[in-house]
N, C-alpha and C positions, 0 to 999 in steps of 0.2 A: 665243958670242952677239955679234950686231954693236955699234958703236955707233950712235947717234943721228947724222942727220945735222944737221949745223951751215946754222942756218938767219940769213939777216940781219938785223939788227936796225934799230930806226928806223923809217923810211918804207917801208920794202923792206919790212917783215914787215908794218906794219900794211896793206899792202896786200894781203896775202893773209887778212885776218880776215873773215868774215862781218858783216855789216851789226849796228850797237851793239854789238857786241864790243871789249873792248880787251884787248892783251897782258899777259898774264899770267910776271912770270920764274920764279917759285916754283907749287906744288901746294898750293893751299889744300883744309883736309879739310872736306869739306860732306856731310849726311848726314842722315837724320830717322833720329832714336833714336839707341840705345845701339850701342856697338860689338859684336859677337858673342862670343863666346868658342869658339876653334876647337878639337873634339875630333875628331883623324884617324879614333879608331875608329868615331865614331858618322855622318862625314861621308859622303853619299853623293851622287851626282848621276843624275838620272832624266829618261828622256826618256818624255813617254803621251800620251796624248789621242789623236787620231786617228793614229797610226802605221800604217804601210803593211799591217805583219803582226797589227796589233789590238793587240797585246802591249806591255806597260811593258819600256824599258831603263833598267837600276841599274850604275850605278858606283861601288866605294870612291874613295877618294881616290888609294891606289897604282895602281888599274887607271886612274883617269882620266889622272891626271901622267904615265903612263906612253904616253899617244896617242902620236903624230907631232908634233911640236915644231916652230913656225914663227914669225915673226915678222911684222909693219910696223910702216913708220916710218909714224905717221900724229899729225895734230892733236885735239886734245880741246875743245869749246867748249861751256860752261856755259850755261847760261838765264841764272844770275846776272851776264851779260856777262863773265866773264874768258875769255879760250883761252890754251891752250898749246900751240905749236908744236911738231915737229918729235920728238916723242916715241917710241923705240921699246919695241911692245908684243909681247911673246912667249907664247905659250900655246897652246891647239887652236884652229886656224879652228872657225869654225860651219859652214863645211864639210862638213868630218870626220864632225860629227855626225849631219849630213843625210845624211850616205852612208851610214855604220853602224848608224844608226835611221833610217831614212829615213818621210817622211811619206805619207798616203794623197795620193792624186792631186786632193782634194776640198781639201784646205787651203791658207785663204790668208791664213792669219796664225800669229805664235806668242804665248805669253805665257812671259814670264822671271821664272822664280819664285827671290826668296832669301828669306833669312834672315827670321823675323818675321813671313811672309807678306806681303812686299816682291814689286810686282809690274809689269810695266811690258811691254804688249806691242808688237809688230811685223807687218809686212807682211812675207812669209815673203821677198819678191822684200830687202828691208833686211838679215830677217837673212841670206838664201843670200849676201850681198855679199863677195867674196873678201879684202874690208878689213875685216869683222867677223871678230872674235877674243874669245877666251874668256880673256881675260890672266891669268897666273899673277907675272909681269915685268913690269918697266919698265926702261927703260933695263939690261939685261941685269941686275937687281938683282930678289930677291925683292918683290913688292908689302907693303906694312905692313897690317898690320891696319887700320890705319886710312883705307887705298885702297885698299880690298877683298879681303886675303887669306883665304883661299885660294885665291880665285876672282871676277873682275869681268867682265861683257862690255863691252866695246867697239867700236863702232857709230860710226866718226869719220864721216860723213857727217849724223849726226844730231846733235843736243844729248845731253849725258850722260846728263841722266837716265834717256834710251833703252837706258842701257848699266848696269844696275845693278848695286853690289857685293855681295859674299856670296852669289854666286849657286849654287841648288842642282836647279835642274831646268829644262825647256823643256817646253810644254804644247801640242800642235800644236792647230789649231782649222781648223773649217771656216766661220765666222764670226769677224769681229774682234769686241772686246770691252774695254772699257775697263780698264787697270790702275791701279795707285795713284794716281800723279798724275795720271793724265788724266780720274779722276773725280774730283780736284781743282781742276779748273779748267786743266791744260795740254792745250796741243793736241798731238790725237790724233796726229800727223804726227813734227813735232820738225825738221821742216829746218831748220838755223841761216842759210843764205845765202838763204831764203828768209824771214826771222824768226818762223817761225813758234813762237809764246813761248805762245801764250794756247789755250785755246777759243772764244771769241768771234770768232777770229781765221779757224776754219773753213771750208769752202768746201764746198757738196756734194760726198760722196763722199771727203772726209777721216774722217771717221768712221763709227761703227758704224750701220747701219741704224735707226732708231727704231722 
């Protein structure tokens, strides 16, 4: 596994932050609830809802770790204003999974379901992004339970909370539809360089139809 590429620091990196973000050196652990408690035998990962062939796809945990293995280096940028630079993340693209489950021709969105009934969805055009990744790693090191093991997506194009930990399935949809926080008051969206932080913040056609 690579490492991380070394990014500048000072002026040089806060220029590369998104609008009210500030540099972050450290991983602060941010989270609603408890942390999970991980059991390999009982862990599975599912892909349904509208799939091409109709049919639900189940993964154990050995047949998932066992995909195709890749990596990016990519940035991470909180709502809570921190980012972190220059991070590399290793695990299955979202890809993978679009190939091997792939979706009906009718969807255009997903919802990312974890742990808790934890849920936060997507423009399918976000998640097919060749920079979203289903991270198992960070920095060539196992992720912690506490940033998402055994499983987090990551979505650096968007704010994190679009990339949720403990992730255990993807829900294809032929309608969007609002997940956890975005029936919390976050916007539907989540572009950080655009700030998009709020719902109020909205714009026809950021959200789900009424």
């Amino acid at each position: 596994m690579g490492q991380p590429v070394e990014r500048e620091s000072g002026e040089a990196a806060q220029s590369e932050l998104p609008p009210g973000q500030r540099l972050q050196r450290g991983w602060p652990v941010t989270h609603y609830g408890p942390v999970p408690k991980f059991r390999p035998e009982r862990w599975e990962f599912r892909v349904f809802g509208a799939t091409a062939d109709g049919e639900k796809h189940c993964w154990t945990h050995e047949e998932f770790t066992a995909l195709p293995y890749a990596s990016v280096v990519a940035d991470l940028h909180c709502v809570t204003k921190f980012s972190m630079l220059g991070a590399e993340w290793g695990g299955i693209p979202a890809r993978t999974i679009l190939e091997i489950a792939p979706p009906a021709p009718t969807v255009t969105h997903v919802m990312v379901w974890a742990e808790y009934g934890f849920s936060s969805n997507l423009r399918l055009a976000d998640f097919a992004s060749d920079r979203t990744i289903f991270a198992t790693h960070k920095d060539g090191e196992l992720l912690t339970a506490e940033h998402g093991f055994p499983l987090r997506l990551v979505v650096p194009h968007l704010y994190a909370w679009k990339g949720p930990k403990w992730v255990r399935g993807v829900e294809y949809m032929t309608a969007d539809r609002r997940g956890f926080w975005e029936e919390r008051g976050y916007h539907n969206v989540g572009d950080p360089w655009r700030e998009q932080r709020y719902s109020y913040q909205e714009e026809p056609g950021d959200g789900p139809e009424l």
